[in-house]
C-alpha positions as CSV (number, residue, x, y, z in Angstrom):
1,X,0.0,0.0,0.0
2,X,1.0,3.5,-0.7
3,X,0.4,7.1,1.0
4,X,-0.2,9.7,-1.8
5,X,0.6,13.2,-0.3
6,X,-0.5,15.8,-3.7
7,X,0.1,18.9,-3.5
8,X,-2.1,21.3,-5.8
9,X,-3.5,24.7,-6.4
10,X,-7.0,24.5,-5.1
11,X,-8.8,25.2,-8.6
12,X,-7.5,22.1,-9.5
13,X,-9.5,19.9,-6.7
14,X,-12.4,19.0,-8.6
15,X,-9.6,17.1,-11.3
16,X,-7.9,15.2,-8.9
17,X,-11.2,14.0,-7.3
18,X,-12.3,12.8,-10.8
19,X,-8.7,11.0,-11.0
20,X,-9.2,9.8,-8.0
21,X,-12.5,8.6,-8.0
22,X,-12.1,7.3,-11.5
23,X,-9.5,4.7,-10.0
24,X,-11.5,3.5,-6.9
25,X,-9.7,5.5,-4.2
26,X,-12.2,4.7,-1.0
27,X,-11.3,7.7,1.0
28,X,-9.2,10.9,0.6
29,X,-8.4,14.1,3.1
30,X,-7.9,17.4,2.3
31,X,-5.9,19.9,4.7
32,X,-6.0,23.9,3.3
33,X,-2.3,24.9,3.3
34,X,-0.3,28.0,2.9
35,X,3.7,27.7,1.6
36,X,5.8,28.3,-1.4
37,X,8.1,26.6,-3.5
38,X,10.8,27.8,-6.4
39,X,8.1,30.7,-7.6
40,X,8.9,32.3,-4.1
41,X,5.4,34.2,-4.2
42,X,4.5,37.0,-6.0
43,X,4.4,41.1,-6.0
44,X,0.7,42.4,-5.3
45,X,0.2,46.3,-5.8
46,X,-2.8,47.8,-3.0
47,X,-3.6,51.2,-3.5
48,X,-0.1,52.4,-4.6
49,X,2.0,50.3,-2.0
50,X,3.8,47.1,-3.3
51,X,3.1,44.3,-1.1
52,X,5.1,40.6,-1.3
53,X,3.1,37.6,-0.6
54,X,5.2,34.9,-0.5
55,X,2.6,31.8,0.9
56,X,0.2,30.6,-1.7
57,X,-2.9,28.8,-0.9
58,X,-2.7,25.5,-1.8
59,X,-4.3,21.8,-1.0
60,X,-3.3,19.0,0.2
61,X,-5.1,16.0,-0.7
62,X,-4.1,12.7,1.2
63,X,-4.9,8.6,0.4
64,X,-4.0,5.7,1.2
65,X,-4.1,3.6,-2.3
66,X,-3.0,0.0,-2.9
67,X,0.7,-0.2,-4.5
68,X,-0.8,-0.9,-8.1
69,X,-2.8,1.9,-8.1
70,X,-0.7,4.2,-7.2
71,X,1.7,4.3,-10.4
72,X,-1.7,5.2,-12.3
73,X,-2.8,7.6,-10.1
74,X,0.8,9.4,-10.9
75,X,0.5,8.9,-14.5
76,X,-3.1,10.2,-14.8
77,X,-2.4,13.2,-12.3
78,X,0.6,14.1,-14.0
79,X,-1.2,14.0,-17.6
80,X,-4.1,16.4,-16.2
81,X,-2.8,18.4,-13.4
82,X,0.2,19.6,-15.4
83,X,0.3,22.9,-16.9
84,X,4.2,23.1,-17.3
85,X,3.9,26.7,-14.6
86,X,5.8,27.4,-11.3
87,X,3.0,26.3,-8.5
88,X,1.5,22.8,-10.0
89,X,2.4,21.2,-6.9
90,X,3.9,17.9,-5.6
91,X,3.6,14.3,-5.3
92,X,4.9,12.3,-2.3
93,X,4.7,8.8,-2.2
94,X,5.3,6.8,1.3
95,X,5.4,3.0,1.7
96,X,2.6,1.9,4.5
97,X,2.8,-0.9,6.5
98,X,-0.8,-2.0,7.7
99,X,-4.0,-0.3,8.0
100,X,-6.7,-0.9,10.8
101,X,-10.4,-0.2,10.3
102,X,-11.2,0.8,13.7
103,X,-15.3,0.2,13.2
104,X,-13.9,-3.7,12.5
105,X,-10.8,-4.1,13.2
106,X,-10.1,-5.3,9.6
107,X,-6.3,-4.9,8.8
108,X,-4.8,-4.6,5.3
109,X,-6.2,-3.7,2.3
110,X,-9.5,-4.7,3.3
111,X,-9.4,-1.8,5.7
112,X,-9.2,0.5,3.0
């Protein structure tokens, strides 16, 4: 089993859930999260007076997907997230050991 950790601009949250849903993913959390990458932020002009902001909104959608799964979930995020701009986001792929449905105490991937 793997732990997909995607980073994305939040306009693009209704395309990963299609993704997503599209390959049976059972369960997914989203956390709203402020940060930058290489783009550093960006200049904003308010009434005459230059302002940096340097933390961008973004999302950050969690699930826990079995190992096979995973590779196409990549593949088909980085074919439709991808606009080739600063800002797209991130992937980060963890190994998991077990799972445990708490309701049932079902382990594996049965507990997903």
């Amino acid at each position: 089993m793997k732990k997909l950790e995607i980073i994305i601009k939040p306009e693009r949250l209704d395309d990963l859930k299609k993704i997503l849903d599209a390959n049976n993913t059972n369960g997914l959390m989203i956390t709203n999260i402020m940060g930058y990458g290489n783009q550093k932020g960006y200049k904003h002009i308010y009434r005459g007076t230059e302002y940096n902001v340097n933390l961008l909104s973004k999302l950050k959608v969690e699930s826990v997907v079995s190992s096979e799964d995973a590779e196409k979930i990549i593949e088909e995020v980085l074919k439709e997230i991808n606009t080739g701009h600063y800002g797209d986001g991130k992937i980060f792929v963890y190994d998991v050991e077990d799972v445990i449905r708490i309701r049932t105490g079902e382990r594996g991937p049965d507990a997903l």
